[in-house]
C-alpha positions as a Markdown table, in Angstrom:
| # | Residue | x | y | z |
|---|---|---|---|---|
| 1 | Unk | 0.0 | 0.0 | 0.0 |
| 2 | Unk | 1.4 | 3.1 | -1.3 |
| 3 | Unk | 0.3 | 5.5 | 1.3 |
| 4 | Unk | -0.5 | 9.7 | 1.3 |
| 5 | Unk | 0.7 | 11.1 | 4.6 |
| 6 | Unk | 0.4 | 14.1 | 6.1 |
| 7 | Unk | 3.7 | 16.4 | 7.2 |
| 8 | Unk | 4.4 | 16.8 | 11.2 |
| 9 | Unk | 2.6 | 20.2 | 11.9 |
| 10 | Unk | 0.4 | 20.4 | 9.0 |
| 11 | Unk | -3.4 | 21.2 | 9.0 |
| 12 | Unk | -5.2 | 18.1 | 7.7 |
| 13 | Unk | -7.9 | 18.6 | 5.4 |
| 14 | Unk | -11.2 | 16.5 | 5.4 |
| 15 | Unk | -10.9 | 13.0 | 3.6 |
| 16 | Unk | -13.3 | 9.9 | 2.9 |
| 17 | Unk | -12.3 | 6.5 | 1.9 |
| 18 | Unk | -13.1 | 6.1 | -1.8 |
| 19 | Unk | -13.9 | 2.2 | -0.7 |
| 20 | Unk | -15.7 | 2.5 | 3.0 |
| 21 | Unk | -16.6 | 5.7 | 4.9 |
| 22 | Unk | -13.9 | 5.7 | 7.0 |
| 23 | Unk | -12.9 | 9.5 | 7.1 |
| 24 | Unk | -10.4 | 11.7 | 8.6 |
| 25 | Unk | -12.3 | 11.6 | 12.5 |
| 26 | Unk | -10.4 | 8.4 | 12.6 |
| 27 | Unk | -6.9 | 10.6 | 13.2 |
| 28 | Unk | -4.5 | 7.5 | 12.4 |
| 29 | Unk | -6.1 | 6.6 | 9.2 |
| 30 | Unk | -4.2 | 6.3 | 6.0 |
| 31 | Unk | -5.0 | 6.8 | 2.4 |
| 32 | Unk | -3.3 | 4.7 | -0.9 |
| 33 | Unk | -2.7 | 7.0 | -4.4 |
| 34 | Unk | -6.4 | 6.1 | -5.3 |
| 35 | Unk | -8.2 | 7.5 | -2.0 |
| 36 | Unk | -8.9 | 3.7 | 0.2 |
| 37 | Unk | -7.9 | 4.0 | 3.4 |
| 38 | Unk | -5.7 | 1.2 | 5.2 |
| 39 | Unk | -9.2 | -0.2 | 7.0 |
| 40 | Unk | -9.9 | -1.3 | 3.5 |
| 41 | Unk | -6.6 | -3.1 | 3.2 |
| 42 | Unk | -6.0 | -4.1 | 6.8 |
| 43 | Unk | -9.9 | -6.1 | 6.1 |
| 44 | Unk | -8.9 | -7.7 | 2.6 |
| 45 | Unk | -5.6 | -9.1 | 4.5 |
| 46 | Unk | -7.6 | -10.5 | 7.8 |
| 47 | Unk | -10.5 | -12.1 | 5.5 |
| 48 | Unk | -7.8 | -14.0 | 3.5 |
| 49 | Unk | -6.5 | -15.1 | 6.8 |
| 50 | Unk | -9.5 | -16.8 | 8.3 |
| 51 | Unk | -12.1 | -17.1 | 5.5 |
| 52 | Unk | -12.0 | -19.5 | 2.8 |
| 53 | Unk | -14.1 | -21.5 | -0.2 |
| 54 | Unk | -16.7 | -23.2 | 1.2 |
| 55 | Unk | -15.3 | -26.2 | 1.1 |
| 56 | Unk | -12.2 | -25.7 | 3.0 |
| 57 | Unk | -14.6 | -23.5 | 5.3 |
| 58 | Unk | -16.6 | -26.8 | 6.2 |
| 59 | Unk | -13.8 | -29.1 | 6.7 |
| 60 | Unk | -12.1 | -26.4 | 8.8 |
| 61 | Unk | -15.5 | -26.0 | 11.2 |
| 62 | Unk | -16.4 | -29.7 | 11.0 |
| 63 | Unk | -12.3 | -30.0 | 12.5 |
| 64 | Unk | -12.8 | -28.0 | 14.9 |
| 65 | Unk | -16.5 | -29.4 | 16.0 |
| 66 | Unk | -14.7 | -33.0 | 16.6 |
| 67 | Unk | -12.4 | -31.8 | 18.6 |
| 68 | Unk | -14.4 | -29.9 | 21.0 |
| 69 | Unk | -16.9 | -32.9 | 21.6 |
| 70 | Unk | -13.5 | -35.0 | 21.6 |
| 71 | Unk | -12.2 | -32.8 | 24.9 |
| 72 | Unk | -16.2 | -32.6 | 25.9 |
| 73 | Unk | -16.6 | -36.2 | 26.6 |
| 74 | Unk | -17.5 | -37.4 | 30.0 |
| 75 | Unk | -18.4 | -33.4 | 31.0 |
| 76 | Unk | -21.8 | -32.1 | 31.0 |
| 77 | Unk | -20.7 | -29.1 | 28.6 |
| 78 | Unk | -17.8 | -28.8 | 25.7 |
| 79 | Unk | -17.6 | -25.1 | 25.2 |
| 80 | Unk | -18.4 | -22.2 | 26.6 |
| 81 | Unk | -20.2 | -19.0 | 24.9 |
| 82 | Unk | -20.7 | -15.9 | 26.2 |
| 83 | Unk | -24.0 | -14.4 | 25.3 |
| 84 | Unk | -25.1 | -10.2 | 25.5 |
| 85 | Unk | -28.5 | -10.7 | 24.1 |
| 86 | Unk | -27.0 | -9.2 | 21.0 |
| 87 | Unk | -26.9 | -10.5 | 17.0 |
| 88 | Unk | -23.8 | -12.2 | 16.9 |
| 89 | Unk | -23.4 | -13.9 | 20.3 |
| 90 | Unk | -27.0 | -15.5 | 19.9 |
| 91 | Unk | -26.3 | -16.3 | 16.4 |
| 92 | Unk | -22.9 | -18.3 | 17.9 |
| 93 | Unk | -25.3 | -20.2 | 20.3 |
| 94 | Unk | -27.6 | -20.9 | 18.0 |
| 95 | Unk | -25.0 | -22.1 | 16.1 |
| 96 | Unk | -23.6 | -24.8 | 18.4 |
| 97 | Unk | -27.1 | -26.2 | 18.9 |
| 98 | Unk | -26.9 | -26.8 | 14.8 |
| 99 | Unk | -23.3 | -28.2 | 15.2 |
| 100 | Unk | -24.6 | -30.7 | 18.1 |
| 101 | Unk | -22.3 | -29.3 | 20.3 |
| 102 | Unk | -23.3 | -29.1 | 24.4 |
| 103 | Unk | -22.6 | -25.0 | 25.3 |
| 104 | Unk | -23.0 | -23.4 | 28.6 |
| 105 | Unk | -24.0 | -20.1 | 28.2 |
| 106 | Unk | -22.3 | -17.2 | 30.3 |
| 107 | Unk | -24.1 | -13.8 | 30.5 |
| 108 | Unk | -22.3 | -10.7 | 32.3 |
| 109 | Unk | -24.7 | -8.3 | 34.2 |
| 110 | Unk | -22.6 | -5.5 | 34.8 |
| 111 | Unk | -26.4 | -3.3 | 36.0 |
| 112 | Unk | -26.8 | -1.8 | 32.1 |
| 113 | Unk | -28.8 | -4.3 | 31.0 |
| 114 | Unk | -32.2 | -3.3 | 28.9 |
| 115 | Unk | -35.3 | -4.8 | 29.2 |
| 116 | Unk | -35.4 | -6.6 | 26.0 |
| 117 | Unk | -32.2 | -7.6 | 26.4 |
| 118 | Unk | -33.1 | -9.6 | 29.6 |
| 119 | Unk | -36.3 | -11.4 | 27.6 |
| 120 | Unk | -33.8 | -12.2 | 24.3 |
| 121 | Unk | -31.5 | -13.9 | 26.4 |
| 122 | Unk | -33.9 | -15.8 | 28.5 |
| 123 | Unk | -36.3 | -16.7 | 25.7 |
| 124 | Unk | -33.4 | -17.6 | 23.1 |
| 125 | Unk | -31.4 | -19.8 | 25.3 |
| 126 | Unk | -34.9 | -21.2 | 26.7 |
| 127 | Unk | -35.8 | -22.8 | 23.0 |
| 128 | Unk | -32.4 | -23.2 | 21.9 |
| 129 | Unk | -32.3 | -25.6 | 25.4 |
| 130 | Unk | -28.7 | -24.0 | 26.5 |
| 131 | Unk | -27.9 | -23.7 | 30.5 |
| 132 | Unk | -27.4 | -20.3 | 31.3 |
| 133 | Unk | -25.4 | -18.7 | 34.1 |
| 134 | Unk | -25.4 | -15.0 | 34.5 |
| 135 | Unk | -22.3 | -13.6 | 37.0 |
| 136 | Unk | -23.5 | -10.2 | 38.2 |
| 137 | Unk | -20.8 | -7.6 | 39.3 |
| 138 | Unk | -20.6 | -5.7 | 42.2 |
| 139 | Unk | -22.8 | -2.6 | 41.5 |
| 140 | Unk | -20.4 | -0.2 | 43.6 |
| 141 | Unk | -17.4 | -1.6 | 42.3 |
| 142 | Unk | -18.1 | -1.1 | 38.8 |
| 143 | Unk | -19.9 | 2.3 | 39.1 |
| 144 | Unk | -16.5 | 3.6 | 40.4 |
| 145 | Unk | -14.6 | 1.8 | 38.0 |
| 146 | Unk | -16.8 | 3.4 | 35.2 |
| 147 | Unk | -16.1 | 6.9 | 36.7 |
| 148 | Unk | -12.3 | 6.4 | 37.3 |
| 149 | Unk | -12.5 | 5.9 | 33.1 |
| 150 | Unk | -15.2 | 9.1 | 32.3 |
| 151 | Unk | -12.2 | 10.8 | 34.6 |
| 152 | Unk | -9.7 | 9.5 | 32.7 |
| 153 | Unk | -11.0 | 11.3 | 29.6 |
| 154 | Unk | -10.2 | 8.7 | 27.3 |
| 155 | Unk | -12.7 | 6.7 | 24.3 |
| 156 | Unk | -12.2 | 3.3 | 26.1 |
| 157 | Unk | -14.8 | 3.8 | 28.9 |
| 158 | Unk | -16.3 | 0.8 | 27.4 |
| 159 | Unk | -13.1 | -1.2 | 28.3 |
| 160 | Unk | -13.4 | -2.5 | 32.1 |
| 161 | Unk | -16.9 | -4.5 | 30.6 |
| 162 | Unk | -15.0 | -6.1 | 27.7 |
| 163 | Unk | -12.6 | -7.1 | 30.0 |
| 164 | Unk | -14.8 | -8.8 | 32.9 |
| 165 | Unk | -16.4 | -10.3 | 30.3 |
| 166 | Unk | -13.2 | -12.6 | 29.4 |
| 167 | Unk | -12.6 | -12.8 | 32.7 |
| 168 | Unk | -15.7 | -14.6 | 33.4 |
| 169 | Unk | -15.3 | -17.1 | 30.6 |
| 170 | Unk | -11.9 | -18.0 | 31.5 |
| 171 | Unk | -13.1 | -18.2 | 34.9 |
| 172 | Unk | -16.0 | -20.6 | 33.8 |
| 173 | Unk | -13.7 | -22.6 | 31.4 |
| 174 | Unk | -11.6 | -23.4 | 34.0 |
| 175 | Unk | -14.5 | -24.1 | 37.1 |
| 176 | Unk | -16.0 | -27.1 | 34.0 |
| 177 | Unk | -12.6 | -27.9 | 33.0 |
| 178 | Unk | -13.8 | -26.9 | 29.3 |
| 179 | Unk | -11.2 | -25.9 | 26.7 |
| 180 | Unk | -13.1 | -23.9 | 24.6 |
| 181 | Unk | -14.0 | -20.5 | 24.0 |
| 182 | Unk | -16.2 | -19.7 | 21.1 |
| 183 | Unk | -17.0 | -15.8 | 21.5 |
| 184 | Unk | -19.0 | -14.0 | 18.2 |
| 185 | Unk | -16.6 | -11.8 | 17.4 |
| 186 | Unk | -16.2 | -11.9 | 13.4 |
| 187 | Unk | -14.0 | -10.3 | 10.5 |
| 188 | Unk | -17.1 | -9.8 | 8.1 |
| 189 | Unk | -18.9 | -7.6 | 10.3 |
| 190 | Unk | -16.9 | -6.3 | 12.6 |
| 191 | Unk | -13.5 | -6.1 | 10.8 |
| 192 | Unk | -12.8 | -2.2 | 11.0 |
| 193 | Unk | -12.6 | -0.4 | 14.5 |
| 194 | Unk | -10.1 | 2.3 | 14.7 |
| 195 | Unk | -7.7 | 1.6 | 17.5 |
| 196 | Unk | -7.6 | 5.4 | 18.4 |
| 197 | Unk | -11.8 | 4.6 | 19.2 |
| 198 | Unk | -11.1 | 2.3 | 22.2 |
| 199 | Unk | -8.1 | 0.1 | 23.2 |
| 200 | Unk | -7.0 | -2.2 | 26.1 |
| 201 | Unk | -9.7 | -4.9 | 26.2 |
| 202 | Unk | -7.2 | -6.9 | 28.3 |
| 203 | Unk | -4.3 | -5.0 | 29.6 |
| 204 | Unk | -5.2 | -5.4 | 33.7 |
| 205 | Unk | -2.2 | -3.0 | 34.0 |
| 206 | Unk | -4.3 | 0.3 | 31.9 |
| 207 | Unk | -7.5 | -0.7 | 34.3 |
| 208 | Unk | -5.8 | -1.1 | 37.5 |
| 209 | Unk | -3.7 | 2.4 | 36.6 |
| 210 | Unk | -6.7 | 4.1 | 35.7 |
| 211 | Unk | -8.6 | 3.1 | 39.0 |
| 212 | Unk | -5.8 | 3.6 | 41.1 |
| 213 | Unk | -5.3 | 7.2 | 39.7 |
| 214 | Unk | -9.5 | 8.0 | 39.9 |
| 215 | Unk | -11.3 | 5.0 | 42.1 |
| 216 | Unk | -12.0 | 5.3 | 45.2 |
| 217 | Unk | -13.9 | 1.5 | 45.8 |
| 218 | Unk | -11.6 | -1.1 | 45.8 |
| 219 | Unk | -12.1 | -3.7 | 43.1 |
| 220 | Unk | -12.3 | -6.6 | 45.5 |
| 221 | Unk | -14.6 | -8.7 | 43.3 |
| 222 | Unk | -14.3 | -7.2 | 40.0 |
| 223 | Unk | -13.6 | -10.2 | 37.4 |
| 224 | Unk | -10.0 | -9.3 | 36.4 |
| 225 | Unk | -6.8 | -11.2 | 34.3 |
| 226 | Unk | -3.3 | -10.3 | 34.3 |
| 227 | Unk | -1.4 | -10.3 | 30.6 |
| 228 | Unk | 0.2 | -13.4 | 32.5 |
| 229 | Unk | -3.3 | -15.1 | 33.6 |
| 230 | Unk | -3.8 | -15.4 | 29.9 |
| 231 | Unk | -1.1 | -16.7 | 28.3 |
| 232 | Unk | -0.9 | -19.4 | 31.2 |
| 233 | Unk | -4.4 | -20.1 | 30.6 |
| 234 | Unk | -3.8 | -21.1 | 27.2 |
| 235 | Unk | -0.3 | -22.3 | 27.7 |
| 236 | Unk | -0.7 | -24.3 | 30.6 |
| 237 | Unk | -4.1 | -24.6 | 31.0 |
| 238 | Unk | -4.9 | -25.1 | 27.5 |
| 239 | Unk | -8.3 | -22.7 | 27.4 |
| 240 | Unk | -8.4 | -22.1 | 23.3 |
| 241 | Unk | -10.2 | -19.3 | 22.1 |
| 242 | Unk | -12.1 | -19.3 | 18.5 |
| 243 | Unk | -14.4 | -16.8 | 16.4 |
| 244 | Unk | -16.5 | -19.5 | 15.4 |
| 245 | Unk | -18.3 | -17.3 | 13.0 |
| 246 | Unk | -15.4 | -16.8 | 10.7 |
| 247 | Unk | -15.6 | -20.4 | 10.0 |
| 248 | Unk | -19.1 | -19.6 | 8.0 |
| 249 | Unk | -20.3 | -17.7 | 5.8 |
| 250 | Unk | -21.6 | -15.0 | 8.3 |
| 251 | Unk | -23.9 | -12.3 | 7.4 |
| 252 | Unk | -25.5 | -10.2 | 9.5 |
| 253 | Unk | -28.3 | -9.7 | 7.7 |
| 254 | Unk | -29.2 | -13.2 | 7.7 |
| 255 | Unk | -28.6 | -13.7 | 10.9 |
| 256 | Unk | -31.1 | -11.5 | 12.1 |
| 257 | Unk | -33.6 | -12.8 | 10.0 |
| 258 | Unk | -32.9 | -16.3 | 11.2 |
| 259 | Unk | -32.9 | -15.4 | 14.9 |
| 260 | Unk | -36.2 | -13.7 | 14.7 |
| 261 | Unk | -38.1 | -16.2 | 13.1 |
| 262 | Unk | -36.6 | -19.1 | 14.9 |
| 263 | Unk | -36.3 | -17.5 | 18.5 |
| 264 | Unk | -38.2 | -14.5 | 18.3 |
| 265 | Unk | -35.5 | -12.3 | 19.2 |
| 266 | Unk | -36.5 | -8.5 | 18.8 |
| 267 | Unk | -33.9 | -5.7 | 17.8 |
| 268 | Unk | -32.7 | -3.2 | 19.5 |
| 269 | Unk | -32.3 | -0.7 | 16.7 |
| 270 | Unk | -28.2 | -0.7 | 16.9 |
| 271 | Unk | -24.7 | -2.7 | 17.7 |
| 272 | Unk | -24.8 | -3.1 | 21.3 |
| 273 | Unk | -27.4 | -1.0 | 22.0 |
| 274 | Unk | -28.9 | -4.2 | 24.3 |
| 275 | Unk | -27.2 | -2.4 | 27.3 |
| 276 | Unk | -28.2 | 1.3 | 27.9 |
| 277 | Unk | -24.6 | 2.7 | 29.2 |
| 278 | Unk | -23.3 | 1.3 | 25.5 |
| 279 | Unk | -26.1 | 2.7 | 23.6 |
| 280 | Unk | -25.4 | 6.3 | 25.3 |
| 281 | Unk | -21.7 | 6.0 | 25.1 |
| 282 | Unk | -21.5 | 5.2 | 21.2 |
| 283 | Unk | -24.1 | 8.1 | 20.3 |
| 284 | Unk | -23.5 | 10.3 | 22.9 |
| 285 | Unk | -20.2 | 10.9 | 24.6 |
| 286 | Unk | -18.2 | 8.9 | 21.6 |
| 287 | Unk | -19.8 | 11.4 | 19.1 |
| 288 | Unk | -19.5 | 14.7 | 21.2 |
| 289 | Unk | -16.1 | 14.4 | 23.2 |
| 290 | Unk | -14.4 | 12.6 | 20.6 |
| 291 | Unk | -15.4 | 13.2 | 17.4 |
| 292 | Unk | -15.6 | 9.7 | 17.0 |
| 293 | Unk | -19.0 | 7.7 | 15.7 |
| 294 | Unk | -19.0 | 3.8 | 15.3 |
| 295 | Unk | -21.2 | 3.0 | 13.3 |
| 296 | Unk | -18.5 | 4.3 | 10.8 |
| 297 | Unk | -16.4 | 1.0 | 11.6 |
| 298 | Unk | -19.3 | -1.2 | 11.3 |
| 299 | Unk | -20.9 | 0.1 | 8.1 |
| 300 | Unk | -17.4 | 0.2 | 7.0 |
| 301 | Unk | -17.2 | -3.5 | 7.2 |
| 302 | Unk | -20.5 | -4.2 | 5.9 |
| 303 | Unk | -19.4 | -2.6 | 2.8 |
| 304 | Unk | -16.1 | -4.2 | 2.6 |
| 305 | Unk | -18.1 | -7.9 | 2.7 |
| 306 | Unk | -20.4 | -6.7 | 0.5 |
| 307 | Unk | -23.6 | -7.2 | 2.5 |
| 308 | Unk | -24.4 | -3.5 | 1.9 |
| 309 | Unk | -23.4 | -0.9 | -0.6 |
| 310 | Unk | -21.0 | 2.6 | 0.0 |
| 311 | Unk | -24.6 | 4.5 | -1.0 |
| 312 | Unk | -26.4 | 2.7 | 1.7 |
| 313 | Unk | -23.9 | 2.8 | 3.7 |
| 314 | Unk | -23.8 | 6.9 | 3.6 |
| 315 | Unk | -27.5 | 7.2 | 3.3 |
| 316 | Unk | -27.6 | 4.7 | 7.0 |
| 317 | Unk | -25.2 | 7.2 | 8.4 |
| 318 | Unk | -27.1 | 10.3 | 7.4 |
| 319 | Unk | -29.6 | 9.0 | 10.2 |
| 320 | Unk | -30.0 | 10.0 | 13.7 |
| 321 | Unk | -27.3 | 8.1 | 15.3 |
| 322 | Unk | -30.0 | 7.6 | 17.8 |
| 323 | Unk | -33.5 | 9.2 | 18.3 |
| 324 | Unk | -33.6 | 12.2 | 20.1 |
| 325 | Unk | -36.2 | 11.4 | 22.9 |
| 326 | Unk | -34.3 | 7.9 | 23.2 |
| 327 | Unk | -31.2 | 10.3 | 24.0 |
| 328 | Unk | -32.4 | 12.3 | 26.4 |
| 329 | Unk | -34.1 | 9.7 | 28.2 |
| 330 | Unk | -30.5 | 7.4 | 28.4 |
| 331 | Unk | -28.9 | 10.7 | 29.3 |
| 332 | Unk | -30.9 | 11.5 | 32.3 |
| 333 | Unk | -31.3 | 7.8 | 33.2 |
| 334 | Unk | -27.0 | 7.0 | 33.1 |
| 335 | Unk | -26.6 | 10.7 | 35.2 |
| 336 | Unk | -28.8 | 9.4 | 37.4 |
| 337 | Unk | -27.2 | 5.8 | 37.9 |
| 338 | Unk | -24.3 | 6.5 | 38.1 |
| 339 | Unk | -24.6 | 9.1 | 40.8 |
| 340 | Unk | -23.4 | 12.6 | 38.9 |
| 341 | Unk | -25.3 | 15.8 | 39.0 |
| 342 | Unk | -25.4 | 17.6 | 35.6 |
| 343 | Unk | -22.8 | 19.7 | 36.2 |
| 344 | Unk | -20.6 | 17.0 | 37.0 |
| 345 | Unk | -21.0 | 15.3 | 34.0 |
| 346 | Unk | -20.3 | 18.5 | 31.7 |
| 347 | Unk | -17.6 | 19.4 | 33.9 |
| 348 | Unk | -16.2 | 15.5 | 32.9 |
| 349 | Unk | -17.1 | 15.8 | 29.2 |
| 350 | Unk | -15.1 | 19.0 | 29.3 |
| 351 | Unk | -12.2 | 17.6 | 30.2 |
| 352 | Unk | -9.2 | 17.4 | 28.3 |
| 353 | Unk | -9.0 | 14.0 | 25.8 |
| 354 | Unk | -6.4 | 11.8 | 26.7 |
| 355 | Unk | -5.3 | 8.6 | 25.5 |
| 356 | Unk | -4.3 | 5.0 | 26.7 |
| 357 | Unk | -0.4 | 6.2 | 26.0 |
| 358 | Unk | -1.6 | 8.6 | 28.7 |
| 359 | Unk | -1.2 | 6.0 | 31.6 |
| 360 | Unk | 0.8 | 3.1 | 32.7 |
| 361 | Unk | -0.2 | -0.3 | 30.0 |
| 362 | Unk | 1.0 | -3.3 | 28.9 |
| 363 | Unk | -0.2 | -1.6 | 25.7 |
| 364 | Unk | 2.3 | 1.1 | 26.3 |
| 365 | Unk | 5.6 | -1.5 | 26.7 |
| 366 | Unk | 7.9 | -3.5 | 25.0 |
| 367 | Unk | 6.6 | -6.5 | 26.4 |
| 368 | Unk | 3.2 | -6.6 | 24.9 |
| 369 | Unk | 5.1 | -5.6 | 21.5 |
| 370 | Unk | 7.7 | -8.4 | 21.7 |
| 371 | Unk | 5.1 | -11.2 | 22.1 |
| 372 | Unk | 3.1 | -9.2 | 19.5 |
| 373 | Unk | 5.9 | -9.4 | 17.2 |
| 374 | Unk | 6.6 | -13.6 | 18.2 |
| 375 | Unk | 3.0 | -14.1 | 18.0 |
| 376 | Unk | 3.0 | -13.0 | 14.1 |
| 377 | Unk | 6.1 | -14.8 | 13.0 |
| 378 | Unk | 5.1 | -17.7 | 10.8 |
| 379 | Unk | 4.3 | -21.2 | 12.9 |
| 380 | Unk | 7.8 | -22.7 | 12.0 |
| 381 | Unk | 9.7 | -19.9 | 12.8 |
| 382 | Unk | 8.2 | -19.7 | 16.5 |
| 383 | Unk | 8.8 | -23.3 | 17.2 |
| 384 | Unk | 12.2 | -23.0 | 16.4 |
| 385 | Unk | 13.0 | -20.5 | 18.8 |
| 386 | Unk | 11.0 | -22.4 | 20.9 |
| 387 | Unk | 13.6 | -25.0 | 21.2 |
């Protein structure tokens, strides 16, 4: 990719992606000699990574199926999904109950949950006949922790969530003694995030630093994994983690149809939207403090797999990024909850943006860059120095 920068110093001038509608409000992005940005490219490299024909596709899945009822025999599950009540995590259970595998269903509460997020998950793991176990954090625990980040005045307020939510699983993986992970996160529609929207999903050391700087509850339940917890899991304990939907055909669209006519599960009108702190994050405080709006990223990849076109892409983005009344409502209801008085909050949204570089990471070392590095390195070449 031949790319256009921009010089040190100079003013940058509004840009789209001729491909996507990636634009310039990503602040890292990258354009080639004919205007596509290095989402597009970063996307066509991933898909040729982990999707292929069909046929290789179905021996690949129906691989991967024996060997989870292989390690599965003799316990009363052989895999563990996490489920939010959103499209692709039910799609993923409803997809195991196709594949005849025996899932235990794990759903976070972390006190965001909407109402029809509650009945989706009950009603769809009811028919699909899935056990479900909900962990429920410690309300005070995490309403600080979600503070501490608002304080911190970076994009990643979304981060301590993400990261429980692993937790849990590997916690639950390890309580069964199951070895597999399948989670719903997929190149074809979710393939293009920028990294300068939210990062840290599991660096412990960002959270803890963050907390320690703004927190005032200590975090004595809060479902948490060092950079080390991980790779032992894997390593030692041998927990494997896939993306099952990359191993079909996935299309969102489809999905969605399929889910509401065989589990009558009801939309929530956006991605992720099935918790209310989400929805008012991504169209709220995401949109105004940052400059940054999602649903960029996610009609980006939609575009790129080809389940929608650029037009409808633009003419989807020209919408309300969420209804007005809706907005006000979640605005009121999240100042309320988590304990702010108005002027709190404005006095938090005017604070100065900062970054993850801003505080103490495993992002931020050479650590996490090393393994990064190793981890990329072809197969061969890492069992070699292995030895």
């Amino acid at each position: 990719m031949k790319a256009i920068t921009v010089s040190q110093g100079q003013q940058r001038s509004y840009q789209i992606c001729t491909r996507c509608i990636m634009d310039t409000t990503d602040p890292n992005i990258i354009f080639d000699v004919q205007g596509v940005c290095n989402h597009c490219h970063k996307y066509d490299r991933l898909i040729k990574s982990v999707v292929w024909n069909k046929e290789e596709s179905d021996n690949r899945l129906q691989a991967l199926v024996n060997q989870i009822k292989m390690a599965g025999k003799g316990k009363d599950y052989d895999c563990v999904i996490g489920v939010s009540g959103g499209v692709d995590s039910t799609y993923v259970a409803h997809l195991t109950k196709q594949l005849g595998l025996r899932p235990l269903a794990i759903h976070m509460d972390n006190g965001w949950n909407s109402a029809l997020a509650v009945t989706n998950i009950e009603r769809t793991m009811k028919i699909l006949g899935i056990d479900l176990y909900t962990e429920v954090l410690d309300w005070e625990e995490f309403r600080d922790l979600q503070l501490a980040f608002l304080k911190a005045s970076t994009p990643d307020s979304e981060i301590p969530t993400d990261h429980a939510i692993t937790a849990v699983l590997m916690q639950a993986a390890e309580k069964h003694k199951i070895k597999y992970i399948l989670t719903g996160s997929n190149i074809q529609s979710e393939g293009i995030m920028p990294a300068a929207w939210s990062q840290g999903i599991r660096d412990w050391k960002y959270i803890k630093s963050v907390h320690q700087q703004f927190g005032t509850v200590p975090l004595t339940t809060f479902p948490h994994f060092t950079l080390l917890d991980f790779i032992l899991a894997q390593t030692v304990k041998g927990q494997s983690w896939h993306n099952i939907l990359n191993y079909v055909q996935y299309n969102k669209t489809e999905a969605m149809k399929v889910l509401q006519e065989e589990l009558g599960w009801v939309y929530y009108g956006g991605k992720h939207y099935e918790s209310v702190y989400t929805r008012f994050f991504q169209s709220y405080i995401l949109p105004l403090k940052f400059n940054a709006d999602k649903r960029k990223g996610h009609l980006s990849t939609l575009v790129c797999s080809k389940e929608i076109t650029r037009e409808v892409a633009l003419q989807m983005l020209d919408e309300p990024i969420c209804l007005p009344e809706m907005l006000h409502d979640d605005k009121q209801f999240v100042i309320k909850k988590l304990g702010l008085t108005e002027r709190t909050f404005d006095e938090i949204m005017a604070l100065p943006q900062k970054a993850i570089s801003d505080y103490p990471a495993y992002e931020n070392g050479l650590l996490l860059k090393g393994l990064r590095l190793i981890y990329r390195m072809p197969r061969a070449l890492r069992l070699a120095m292995a030895r």
